[in-house]
C-alpha positions, 0 to 999 in steps of 0.5 A: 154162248161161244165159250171163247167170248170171255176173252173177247174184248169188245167196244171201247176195251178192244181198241185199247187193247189193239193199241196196248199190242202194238206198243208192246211189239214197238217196245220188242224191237226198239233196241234193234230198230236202228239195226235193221235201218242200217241194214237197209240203207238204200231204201231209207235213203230214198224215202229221207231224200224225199222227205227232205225234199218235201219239207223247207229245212229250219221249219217246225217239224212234228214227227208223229210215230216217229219211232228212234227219231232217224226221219225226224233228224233227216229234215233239219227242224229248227224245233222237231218234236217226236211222238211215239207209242213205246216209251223204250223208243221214246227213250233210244231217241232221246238218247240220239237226238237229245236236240229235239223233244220226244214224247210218248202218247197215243196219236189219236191223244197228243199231249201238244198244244203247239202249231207246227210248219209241218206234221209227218205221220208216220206208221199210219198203217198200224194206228188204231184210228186213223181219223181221230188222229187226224182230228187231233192233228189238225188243231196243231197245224198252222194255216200254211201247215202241210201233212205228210203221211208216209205209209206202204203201198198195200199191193206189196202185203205179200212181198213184205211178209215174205221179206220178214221171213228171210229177215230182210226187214223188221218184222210188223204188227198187224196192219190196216193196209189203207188204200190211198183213197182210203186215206183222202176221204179219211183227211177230207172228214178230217177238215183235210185237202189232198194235194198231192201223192209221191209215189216211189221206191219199185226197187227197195235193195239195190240192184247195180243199173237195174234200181236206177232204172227202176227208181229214178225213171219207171217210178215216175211213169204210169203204170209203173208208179202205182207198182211203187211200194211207198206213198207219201201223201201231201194234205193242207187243213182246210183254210179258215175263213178270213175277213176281205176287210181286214186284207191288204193288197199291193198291185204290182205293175212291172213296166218298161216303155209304157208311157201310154198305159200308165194312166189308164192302169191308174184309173182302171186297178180296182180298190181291193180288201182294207187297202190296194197299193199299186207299185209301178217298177220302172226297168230303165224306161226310154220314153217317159213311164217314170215321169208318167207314173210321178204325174198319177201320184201329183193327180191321185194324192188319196191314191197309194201310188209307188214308184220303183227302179227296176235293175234294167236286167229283165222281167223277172228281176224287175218283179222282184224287185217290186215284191221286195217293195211290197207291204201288203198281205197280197201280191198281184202282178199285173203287166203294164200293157193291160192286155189282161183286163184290170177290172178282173183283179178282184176275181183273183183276190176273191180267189184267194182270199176264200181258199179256194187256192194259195197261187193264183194263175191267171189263164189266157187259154179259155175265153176268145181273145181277140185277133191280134192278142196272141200269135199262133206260135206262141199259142202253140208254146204255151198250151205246149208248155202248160201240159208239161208243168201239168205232169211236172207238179201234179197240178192242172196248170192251163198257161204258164206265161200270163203275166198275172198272178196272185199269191200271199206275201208270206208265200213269197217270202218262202219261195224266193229263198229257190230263186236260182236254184233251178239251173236255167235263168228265167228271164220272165219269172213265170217258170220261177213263180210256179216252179217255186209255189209246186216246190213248195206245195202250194195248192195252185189254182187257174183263172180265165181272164179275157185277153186283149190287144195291147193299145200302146208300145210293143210286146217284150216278148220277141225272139219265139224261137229262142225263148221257147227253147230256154222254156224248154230248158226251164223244163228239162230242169223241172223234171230233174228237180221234180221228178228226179229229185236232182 
């Protein structure tokens, strides 16, 4: 028998054992913990303008590891709650953050009953059981929720022990090094979806033009940004199941100068879930839509038909508008010359109401379309455009501009509040709408739809030139706003 077994710990006993250390080596350094982030102010400022670019400000923030409470105040909760295993720092957060509520407990045995917006794990790499802790922080999310882990890039094992040894960095315990694809298999056994991951910092102490460099432009770009020492990885609980009969949908039919569509929209817009509104949003027609849309409401009485005054401005503001007249749970936008085929709305609906995405795009890039659908200029620009908003929000977007697409109202409801915010005018509203659901890290999903030929009116979409050179505008603002983080 060896005779070092009797200090052994085994089973059960070895784990807590391996937690009781790491709560003692968080208690030694929580007096000086603040120190050392002071000392490394501009490393902790990328990752606080990361995390405060991630998570909405005035949302319900739990902070697990949320050691003296400095990222928990970075993102401006409206209700924050910080967990952490030392009650020393448990105790120094309090005392800075007395507006928020900390606790001392174990992450894999959180005392907390209450849903929260948004769960930052942090320390991830020094939890005991990393699955269990997902396990229970999954009964805390909302359906919505999103969890964010921030852990280290495991190739930086040999950089950070030498920092610790010239006193660059506080010193850490002993480390499980989790490879990203460790931590997606542990959240999908979880009952987790990844996302997303944001990788950054390849110059963690500042470096005059060097850092910026480094951070603001290589960290963006394969094969740089797998060198990069932090990852932030974005994860949604697996939505529940929901009941189709108990969903609303409003349809809404942005139109100007369609007279000859009306009717045929009316006949053709499926009912869906517990009840379909169609809202029609007149943008100053010429030629009669509006009094065409009053003769569908005399002729369907049993039909939820609304009729909207669009501002006259352009597309995407008349959209707008018809989402703020919107009561339903879902919003649909199907434009008014029916080139994307009505009869395929219920694809969209299915789509969304079984999880399978938060934003769905419609795609006119798959299927045949027929001769006169779309020109080649503007085929060109829009598998042009969908590759860039693929690489701008790490999500497979195939076309940018088909008029239709599909999200909750709550989802608007968080999106609209960016409306603006991108510095170029989006006269459309496409760019808006996926600009605002990446931002906001909605999992976005693309639909094949079978694109047709208008069969009354013309297209609004003129000028191919010009707009394609707003569009690309629209993106350079993207890349500041994603990638740069401006």
């Amino acid at each position: 028998m060896n005779s070092n077994s009797h200090n052994l710990l085994w089973g059960m006993s070895a784990l807590d054992g391996r937690r009781t250390e790491i709560q003692t080596h968080q208690s030694k350094f929580a007096e000086t913990r603040n120190l050392w982030i002071d000392s490394n102010p501009y490393f902790y400022n990328q990752i606080k303008d990361l995390l405060k670019f991630i998570i909405e400000p005035h949302r319900r923030v739990l902070n697990v590891r949320c050691q003296t409470g400095f990222f928990l105040e970075a993102v401006q909760p409206s209700f924050g709650v910080g967990t952490e295993v030392s009650p020393e720092m448990t105790r120094i957060a309090k005392n800075h953050y007395p507006h928020h509520q900390f606790f001392t407990a174990n992450p894999e045995d959180l005392p907390l009953q209450q849903l929260y917006d948004y769960i930052l794990f942090d320390s991830v790499s020094d939890t005991v059981d990393v699955l269990e802790t997902f396990n229970n922080l999954r009964r805390l999310c909302y359906p919505h929720a999103r969890l964010i882990i921030y852990t280290y890039n495991h190739m930086w094992q040999p950089i950070i022990r030498i920092a610790e040894k010239l006193q660059l960095k506080m010193p850490m315990g002993e480390q499980n090094w989790l490879s990203e694809n460790d931590l997606k298999n542990l959240l999908y056994l979880a009952d987790f979806e990844w996302l997303k991951t944001y990788r950054v910092v390849l110059s963690p102490k500042k470096v005059p033009i060097l850092s910026d460099i480094a951070n603001n432009i290589l960290a963006h770009f394969p094969p740089f940004n797998k060198l990069c020492l932090v990852n932030v990885l974005i994860a949604r609980p697996n939505p529940p199941e929901r009941n189709p009969n108990n969903t609303s949908v409003s349809v809404i039919v942005p139109c100007k100068n369609e007279h000859g569509n009306i009717e045929s929209a009316v006949n053709r817009i499926p009912a869906m879930g517990r009840h379909t509104e169609i809202i029609f949003c007149d943008d100053k027609s010429t030629d009669g839509t509006a009094d065409e849309v009053r003769r569908m409401q005399a002729l369907h009485p049993k039909r939820d038909i609304k009729l909207v005054d669009g501002p006259g401005i352009c597309k995407a503001k008349n959209v707008w508008t018809g989402f703020e007249a919107a009561q339903e749970d879902i919003l649909m936008i199907l434009d008014a010359d029916l080139t994307v085929m009505p009869e395929e709305l219920p694809n969209f609906f299915k789509a969304i109401i079984d999880g399978n995405g938060e934003f769905i795009n419609g795609s006119r890039l798959v299927y045949p379309m027929q001769e006169m659908a779309m020109k080649p200029a503007n085929m060109m620009g829009n598998k042009f455009f969908g590759a860039v908003f693929s690489y701008l929000l790490d999500q497979t977007i195939k076309d940018t501009l088909c008029g239709t697409k599909v999200l909750w109202r709550a989802d608007w409801q968080r999106i609209k509040s960016l409306l603006g915010s991108w510095g170029i005018e989006d006269r459309w509203g496409d760019y808006e709408l996926l600009f605002g659901a990446g931002k906001r890290h909605l999992k976005i999903i693309d639909l094949p739809v079978h694109y047709q030929e208008r069969v009354y009116g013309v297209t609004k979409m003129i000028r191919v030139f010009q707009n394609g050179m707003i569009m690309l505008r629209m993106c350079v603002a993207g890349f500041m706003k994603f990638k740069m983080r401006y």
